[in-house]
C-alpha positions as protocol buffer text, in pm:
chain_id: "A"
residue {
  index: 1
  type: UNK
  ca { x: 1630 y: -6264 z: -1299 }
}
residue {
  index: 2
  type: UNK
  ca { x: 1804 y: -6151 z: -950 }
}
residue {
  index: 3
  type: UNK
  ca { x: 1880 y: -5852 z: -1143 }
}
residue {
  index: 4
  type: UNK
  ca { x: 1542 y: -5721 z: -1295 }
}
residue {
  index: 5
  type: UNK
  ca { x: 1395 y: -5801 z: -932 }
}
residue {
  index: 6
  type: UNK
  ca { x: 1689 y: -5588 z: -793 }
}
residue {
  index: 7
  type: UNK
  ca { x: 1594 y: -5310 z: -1048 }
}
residue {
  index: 8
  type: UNK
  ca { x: 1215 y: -5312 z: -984 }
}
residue {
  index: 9
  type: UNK
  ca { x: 1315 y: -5253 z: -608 }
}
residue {
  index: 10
  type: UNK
  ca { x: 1515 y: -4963 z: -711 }
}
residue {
  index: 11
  type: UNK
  ca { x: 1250 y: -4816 z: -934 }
}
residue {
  index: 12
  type: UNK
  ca { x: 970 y: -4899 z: -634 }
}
residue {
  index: 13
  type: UNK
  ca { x: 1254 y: -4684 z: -360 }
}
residue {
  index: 14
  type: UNK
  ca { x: 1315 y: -4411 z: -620 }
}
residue {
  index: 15
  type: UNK
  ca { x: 883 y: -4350 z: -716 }
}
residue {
  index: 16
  type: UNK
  ca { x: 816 y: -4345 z: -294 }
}
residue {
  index: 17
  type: UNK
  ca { x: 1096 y: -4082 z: -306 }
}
residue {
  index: 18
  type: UNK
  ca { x: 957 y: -3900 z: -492 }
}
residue {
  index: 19
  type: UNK
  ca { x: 582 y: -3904 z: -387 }
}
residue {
  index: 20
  type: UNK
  ca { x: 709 y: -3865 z: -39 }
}
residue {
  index: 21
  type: UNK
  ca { x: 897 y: -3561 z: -149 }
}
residue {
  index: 22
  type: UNK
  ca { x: 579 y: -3386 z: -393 }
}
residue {
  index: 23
  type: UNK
  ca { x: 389 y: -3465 z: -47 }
}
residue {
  index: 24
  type: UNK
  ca { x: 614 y: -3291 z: 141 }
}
residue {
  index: 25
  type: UNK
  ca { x: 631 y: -2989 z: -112 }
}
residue {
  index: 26
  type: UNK
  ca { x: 241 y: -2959 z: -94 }
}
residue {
  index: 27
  type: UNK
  ca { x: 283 y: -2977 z: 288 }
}
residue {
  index: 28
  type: UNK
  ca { x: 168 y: -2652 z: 531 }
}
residue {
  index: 29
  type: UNK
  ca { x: 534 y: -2549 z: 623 }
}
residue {
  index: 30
  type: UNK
  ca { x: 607 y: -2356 z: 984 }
}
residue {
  index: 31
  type: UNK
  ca { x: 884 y: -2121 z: 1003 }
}
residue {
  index: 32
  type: UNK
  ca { x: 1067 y: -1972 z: 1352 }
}
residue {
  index: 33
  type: UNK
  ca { x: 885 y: -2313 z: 1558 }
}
residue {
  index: 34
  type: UNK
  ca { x: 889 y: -2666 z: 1578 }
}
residue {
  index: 35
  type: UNK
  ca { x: 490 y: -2638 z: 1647 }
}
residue {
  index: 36
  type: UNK
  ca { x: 288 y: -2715 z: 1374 }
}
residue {
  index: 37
  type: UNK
  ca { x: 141 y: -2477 z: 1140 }
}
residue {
  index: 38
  type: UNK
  ca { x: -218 y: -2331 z: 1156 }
}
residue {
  index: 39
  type: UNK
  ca { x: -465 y: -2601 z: 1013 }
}
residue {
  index: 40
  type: UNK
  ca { x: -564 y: -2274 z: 781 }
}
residue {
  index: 41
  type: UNK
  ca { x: -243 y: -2141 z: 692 }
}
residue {
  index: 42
  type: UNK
  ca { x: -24 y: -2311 z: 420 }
}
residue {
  index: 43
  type: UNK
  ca { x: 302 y: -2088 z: 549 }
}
residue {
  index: 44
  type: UNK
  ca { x: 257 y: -2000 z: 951 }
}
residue {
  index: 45
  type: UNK
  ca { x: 546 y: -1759 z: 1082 }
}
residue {
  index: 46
  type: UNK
  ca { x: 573 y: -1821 z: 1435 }
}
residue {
  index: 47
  type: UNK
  ca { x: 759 y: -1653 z: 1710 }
}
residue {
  index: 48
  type: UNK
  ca { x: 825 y: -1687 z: 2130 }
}
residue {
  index: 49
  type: UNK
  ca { x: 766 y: -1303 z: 2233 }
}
residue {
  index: 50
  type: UNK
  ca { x: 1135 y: -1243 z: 2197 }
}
residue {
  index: 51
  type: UNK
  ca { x: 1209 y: -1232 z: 1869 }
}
residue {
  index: 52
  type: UNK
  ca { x: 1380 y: -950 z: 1674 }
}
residue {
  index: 53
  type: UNK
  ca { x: 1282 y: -1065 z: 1301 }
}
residue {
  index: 54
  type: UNK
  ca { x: 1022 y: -936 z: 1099 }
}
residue {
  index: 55
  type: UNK
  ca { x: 851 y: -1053 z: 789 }
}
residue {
  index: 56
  type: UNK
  ca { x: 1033 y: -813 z: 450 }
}
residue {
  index: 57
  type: UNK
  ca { x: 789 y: -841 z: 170 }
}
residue {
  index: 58
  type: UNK
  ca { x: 967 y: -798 z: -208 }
}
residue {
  index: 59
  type: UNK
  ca { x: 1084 y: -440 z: -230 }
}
residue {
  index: 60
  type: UNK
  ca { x: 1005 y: -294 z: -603 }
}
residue {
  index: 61
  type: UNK
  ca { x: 1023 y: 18 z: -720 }
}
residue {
  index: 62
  type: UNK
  ca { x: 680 y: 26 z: -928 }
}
residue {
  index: 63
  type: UNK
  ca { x: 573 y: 337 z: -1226 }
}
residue {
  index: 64
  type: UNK
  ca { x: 235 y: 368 z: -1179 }
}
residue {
  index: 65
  type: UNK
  ca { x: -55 y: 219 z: -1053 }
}
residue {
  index: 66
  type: UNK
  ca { x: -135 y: 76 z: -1412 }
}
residue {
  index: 67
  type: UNK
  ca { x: 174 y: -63 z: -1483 }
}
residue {
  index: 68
  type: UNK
  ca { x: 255 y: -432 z: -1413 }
}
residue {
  index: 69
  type: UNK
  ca { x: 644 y: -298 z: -1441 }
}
residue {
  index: 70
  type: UNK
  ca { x: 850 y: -466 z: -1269 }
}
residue {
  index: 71
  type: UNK
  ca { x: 611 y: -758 z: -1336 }
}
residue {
  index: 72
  type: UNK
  ca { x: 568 y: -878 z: -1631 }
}
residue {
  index: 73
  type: UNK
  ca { x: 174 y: -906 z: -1614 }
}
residue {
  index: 74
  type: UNK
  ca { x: -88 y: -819 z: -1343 }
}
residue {
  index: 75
  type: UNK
  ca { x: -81 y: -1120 z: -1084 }
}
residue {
  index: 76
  type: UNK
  ca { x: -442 y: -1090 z: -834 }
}
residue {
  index: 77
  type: UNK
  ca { x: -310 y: -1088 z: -528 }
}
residue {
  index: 78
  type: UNK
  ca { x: 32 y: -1004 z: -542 }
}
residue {
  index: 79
  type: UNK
  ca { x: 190 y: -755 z: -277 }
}
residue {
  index: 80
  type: UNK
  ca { x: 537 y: -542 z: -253 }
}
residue {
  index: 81
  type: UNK
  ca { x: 687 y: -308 z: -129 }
}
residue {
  index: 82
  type: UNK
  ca { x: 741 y: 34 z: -308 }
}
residue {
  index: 83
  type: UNK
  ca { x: 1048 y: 180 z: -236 }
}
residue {
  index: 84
  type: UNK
  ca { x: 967 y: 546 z: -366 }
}
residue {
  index: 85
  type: UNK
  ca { x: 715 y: 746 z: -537 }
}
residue {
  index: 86
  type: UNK
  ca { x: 713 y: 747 z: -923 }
}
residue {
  index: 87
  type: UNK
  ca { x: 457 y: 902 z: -1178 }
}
residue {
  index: 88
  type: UNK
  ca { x: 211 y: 1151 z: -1175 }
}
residue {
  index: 89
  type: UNK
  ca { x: -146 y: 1196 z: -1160 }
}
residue {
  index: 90
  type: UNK
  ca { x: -428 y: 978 z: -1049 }
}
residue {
  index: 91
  type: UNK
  ca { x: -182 y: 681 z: -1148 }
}
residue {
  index: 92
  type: UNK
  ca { x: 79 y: 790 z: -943 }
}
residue {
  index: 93
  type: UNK
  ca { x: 244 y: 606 z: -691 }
}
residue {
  index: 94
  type: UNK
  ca { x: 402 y: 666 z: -338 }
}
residue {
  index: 95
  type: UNK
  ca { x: 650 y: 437 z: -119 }
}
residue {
  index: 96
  type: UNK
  ca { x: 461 y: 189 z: 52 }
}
residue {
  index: 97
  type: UNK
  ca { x: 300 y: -92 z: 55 }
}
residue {
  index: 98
  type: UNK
  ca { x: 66 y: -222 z: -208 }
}
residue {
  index: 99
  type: UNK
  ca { x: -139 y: -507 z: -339 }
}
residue {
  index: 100
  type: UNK
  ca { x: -249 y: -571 z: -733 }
}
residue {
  index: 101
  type: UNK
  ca { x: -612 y: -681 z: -806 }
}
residue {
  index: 102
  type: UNK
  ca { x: -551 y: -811 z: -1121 }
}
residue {
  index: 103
  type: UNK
  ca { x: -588 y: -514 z: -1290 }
}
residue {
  index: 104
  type: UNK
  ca { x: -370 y: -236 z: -1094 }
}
residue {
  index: 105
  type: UNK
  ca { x: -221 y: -161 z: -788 }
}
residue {
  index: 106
  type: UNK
  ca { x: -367 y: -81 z: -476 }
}
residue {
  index: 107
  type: UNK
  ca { x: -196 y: 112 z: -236 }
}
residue {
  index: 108
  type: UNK
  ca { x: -257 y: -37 z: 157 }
}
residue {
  index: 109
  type: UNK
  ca { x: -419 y: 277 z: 316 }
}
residue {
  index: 110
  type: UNK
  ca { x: -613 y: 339 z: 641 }
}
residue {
  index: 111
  type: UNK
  ca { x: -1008 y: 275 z: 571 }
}
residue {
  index: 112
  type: UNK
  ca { x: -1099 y: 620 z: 665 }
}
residue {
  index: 113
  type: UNK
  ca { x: -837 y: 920 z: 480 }
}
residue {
  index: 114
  type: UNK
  ca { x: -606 y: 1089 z: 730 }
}
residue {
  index: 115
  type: UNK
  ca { x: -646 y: 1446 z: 721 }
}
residue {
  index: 116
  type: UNK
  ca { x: -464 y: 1732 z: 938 }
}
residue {
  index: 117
  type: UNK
  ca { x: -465 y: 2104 z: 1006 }
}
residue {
  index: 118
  type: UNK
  ca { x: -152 y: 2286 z: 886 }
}
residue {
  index: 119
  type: UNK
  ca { x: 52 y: 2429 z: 1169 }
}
residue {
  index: 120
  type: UNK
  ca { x: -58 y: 2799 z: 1274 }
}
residue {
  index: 121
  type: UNK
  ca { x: 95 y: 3047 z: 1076 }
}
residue {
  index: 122
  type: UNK
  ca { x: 89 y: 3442 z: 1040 }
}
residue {
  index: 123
  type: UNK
  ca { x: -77 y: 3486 z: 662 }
}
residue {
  index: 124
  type: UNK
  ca { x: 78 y: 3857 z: 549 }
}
residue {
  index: 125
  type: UNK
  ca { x: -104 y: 4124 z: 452 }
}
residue {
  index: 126
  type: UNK
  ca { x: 146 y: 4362 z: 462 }
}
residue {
  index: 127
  type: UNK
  ca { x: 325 y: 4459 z: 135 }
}
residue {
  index: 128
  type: UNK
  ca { x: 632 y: 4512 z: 328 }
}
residue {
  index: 129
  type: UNK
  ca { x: 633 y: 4134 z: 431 }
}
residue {
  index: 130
  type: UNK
  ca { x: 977 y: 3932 z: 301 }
}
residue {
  index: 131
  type: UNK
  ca { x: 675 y: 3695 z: 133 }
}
residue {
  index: 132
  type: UNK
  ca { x: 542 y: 3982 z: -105 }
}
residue {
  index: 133
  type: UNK
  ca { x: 668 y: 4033 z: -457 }
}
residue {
  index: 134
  type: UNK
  ca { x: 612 y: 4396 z: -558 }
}
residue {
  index: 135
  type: UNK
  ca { x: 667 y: 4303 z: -932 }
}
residue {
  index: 136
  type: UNK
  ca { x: 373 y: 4087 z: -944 }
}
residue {
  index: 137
  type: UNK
  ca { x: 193 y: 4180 z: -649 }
}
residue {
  index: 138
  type: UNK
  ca { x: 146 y: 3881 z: -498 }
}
residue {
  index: 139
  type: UNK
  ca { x: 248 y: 3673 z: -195 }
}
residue {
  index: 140
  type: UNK
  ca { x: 408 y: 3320 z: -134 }
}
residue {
  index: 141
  type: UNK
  ca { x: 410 y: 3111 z: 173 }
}
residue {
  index: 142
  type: UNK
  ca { x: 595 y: 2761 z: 109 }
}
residue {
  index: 143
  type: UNK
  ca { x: 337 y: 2574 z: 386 }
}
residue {
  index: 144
  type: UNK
  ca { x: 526 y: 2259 z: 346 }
}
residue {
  index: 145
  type: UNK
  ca { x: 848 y: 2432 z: 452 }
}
residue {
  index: 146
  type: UNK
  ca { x: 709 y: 2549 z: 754 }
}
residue {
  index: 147
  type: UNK
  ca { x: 519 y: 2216 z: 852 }
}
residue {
  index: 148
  type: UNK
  ca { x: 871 y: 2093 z: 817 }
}
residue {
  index: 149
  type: UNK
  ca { x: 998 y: 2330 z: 1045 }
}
residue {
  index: 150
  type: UNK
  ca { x: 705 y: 2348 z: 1306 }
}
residue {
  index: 151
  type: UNK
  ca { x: 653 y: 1954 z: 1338 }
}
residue {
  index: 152
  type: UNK
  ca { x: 1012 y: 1887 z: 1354 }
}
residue {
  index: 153
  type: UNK
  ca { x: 1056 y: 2150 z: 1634 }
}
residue {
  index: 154
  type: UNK
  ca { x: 1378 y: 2284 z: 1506 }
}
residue {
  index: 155
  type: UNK
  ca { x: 1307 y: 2615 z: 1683 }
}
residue {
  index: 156
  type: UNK
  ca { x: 1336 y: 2548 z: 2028 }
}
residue {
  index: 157
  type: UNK
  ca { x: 1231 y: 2924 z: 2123 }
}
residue {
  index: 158
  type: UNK
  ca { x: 904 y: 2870 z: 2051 }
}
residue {
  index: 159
  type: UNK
  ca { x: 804 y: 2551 z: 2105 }
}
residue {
  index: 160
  type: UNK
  ca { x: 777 y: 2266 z: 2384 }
}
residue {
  index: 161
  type: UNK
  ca { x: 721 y: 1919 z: 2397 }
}
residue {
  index: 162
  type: UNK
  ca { x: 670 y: 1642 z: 2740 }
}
residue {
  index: 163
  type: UNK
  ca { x: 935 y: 1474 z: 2828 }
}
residue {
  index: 164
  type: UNK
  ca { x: 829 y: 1145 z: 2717 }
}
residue {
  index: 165
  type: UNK
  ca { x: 660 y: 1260 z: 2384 }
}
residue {
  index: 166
  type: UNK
  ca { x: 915 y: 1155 z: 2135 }
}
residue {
  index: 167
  type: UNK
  ca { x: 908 y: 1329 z: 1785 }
}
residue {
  index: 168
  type: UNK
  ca { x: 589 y: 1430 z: 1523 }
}
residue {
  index: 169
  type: UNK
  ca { x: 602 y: 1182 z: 1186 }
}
residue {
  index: 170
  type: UNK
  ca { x: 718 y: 1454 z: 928 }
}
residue {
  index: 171
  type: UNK
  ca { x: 603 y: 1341 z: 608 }
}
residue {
  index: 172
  type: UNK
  ca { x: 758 y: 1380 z: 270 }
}
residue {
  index: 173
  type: UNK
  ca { x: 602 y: 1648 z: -3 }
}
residue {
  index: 174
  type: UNK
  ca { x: 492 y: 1420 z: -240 }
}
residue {
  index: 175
  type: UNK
  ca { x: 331 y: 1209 z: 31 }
}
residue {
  index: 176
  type: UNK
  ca { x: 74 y: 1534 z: 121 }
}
residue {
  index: 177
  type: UNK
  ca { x: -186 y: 1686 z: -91 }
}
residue {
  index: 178
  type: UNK
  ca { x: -284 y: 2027 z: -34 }
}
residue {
  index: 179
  type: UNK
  ca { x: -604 y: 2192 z: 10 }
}
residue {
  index: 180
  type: UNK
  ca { x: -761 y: 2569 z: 165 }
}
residue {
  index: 181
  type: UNK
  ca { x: -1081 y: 2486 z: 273 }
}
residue {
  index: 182
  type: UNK
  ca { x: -1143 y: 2871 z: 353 }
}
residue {
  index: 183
  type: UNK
  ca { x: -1000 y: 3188 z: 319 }
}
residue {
  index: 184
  type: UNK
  ca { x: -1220 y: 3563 z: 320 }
}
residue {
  index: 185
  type: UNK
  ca { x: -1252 y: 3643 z: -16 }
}
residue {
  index: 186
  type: UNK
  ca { x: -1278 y: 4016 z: 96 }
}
residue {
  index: 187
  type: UNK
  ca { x: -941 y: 4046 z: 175 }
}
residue {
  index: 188
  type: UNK
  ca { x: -753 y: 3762 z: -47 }
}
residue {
  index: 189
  type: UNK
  ca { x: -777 y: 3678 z: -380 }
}
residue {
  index: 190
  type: UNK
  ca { x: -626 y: 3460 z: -653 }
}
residue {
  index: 191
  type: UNK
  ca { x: -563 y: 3191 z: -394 }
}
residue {
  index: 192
  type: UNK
  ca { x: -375 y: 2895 z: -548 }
}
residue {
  index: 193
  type: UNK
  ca { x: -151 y: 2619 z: -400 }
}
residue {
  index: 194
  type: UNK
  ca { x: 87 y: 2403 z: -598 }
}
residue {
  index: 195
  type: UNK
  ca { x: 147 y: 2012 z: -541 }
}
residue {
  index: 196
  type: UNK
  ca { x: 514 y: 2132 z: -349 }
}
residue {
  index: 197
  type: UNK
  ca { x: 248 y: 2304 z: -73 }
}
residue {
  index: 198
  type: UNK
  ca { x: 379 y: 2656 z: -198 }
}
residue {
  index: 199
  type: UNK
  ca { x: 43 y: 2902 z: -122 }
}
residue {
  index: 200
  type: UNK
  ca { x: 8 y: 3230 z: -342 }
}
residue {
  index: 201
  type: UNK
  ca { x: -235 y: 3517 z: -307 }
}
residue {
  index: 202
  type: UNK
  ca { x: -237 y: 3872 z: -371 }
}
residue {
  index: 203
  type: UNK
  ca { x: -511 y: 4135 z: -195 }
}
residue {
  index: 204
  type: UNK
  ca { x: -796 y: 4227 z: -297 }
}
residue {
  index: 205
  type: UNK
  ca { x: -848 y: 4656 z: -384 }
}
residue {
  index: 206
  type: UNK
  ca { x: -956 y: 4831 z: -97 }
}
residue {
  index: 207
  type: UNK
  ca { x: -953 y: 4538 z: 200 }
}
residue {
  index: 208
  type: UNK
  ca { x: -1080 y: 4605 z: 556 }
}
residue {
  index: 209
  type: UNK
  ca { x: -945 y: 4316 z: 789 }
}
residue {
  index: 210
  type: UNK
  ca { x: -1203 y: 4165 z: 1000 }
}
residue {
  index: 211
  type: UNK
  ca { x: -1262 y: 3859 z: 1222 }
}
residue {
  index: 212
  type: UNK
  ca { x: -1279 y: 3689 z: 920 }
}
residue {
  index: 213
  type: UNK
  ca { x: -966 y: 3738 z: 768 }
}
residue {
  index: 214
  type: UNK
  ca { x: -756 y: 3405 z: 795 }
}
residue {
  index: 215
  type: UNK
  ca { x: -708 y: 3106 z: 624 }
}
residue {
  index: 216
  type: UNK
  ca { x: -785 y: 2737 z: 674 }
}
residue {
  index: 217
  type: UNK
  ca { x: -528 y: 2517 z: 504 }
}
residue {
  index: 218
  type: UNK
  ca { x: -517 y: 2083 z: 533 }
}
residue {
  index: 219
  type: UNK
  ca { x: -291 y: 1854 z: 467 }
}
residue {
  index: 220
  type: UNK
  ca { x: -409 y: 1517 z: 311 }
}
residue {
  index: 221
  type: UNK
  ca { x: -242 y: 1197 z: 355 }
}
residue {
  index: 222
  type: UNK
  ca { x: -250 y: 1058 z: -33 }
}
């Protein structure tokens, strides 16, 4: 008898563990603080002002914006990291951060689409320019290339920055789309730009250069 009673009491200590421990696992949790968490957060991340941690999401390297891969299945709500761009296309997908919706993912971007001039540059006319091709009669400017060059200051000749200024974000190719939102059709024609920012043109027969004559070229910020 002494021994069933003994056994019930065990059985009674062992089902409190473990309620007390499911409890506990449904419990809001605080991390970095011994204060307790936000009465609407289940995890709260807290910090003193001083500290030199961060939060690092899951870093994935995803295939395209319809592709659960490396999930196995779209999850609502899930977000990553993506550690570089794969794909191509309107499915395509750049490093960065991104959310799925159930359905796809969703890269985290600025509300409004950030948009900026390319860099001033001298557009040839001259068919003894090093940019002209007599073969094919046509001339190449790689815009990215000097972006590259102009934002990253590398000629020190021609260009000055404050003291305090720091450096100008230099973003990668792939990262840019590329658009000429005017050039005079009297003096350039077959105008084209590739998605590696290289510009092409030849001239049209018989051009008079005017006030006109220059292009407008922006970068997008996919």
């Amino acid at each position: 008898m002494k021994n069933k009673q003994q056994t019930k009491l065990w059985l009674l200590l062992c089902l409190t563990f473990v309620l007390s421990c499911a409890s506990t696992l449904k419990a809001q949790v605080t991390i970095g603080s011994d204060d307790a968490p936000n009465t609407n957060a289940i995890l709260d991340l807290k910090q003193t002002g001083t500290t030199t941690k961060g939060l690092l999401l899951p870093r994935v390297t995803l295939t395209s914006t319809t592709s659960a891969s490396p999930m196995t299945a779209h999850v609502a709500g899930m977000t990553v990291y993506n550690l570089e761009p794969k794909g191509t296309g309107a499915t395509q997908v750049y490093a960065g951060f991104y959310y799925n919706d159930g359905t796809k993912w969703v890269r985290l971007v600025p509300e409004n689409t950030i948009f900026f001039y390319a860099p001033s540059i001298v557009v040839p006319t001259e068919t003894t320019a090093s940019e002209y091709n007599s073969a094919t009669q046509t001339f190449t400017l790689d815009l990215y290339s000097i972006y590259q060059s102009q934002f990253g200051l590398t000629d020190g000749t021609t260009s000055a920055k404050s003291p305090t200024a720091g450096t100008l974000p230099v973003m990668a190719k792939e990262q840019l789309g590329y658009f000429v939102t005017y050039y005079d059709k009297a003096v350039f024609t077959n105008v084209a730009i590739n998605n590696n920012g290289i510009l092409t043109y030849k001239l049209a027969s018989g051009f008079t250069i005017t006030e006109k004559t220059f292009m407008n070229v922006v970068f997008k910020v996919k």
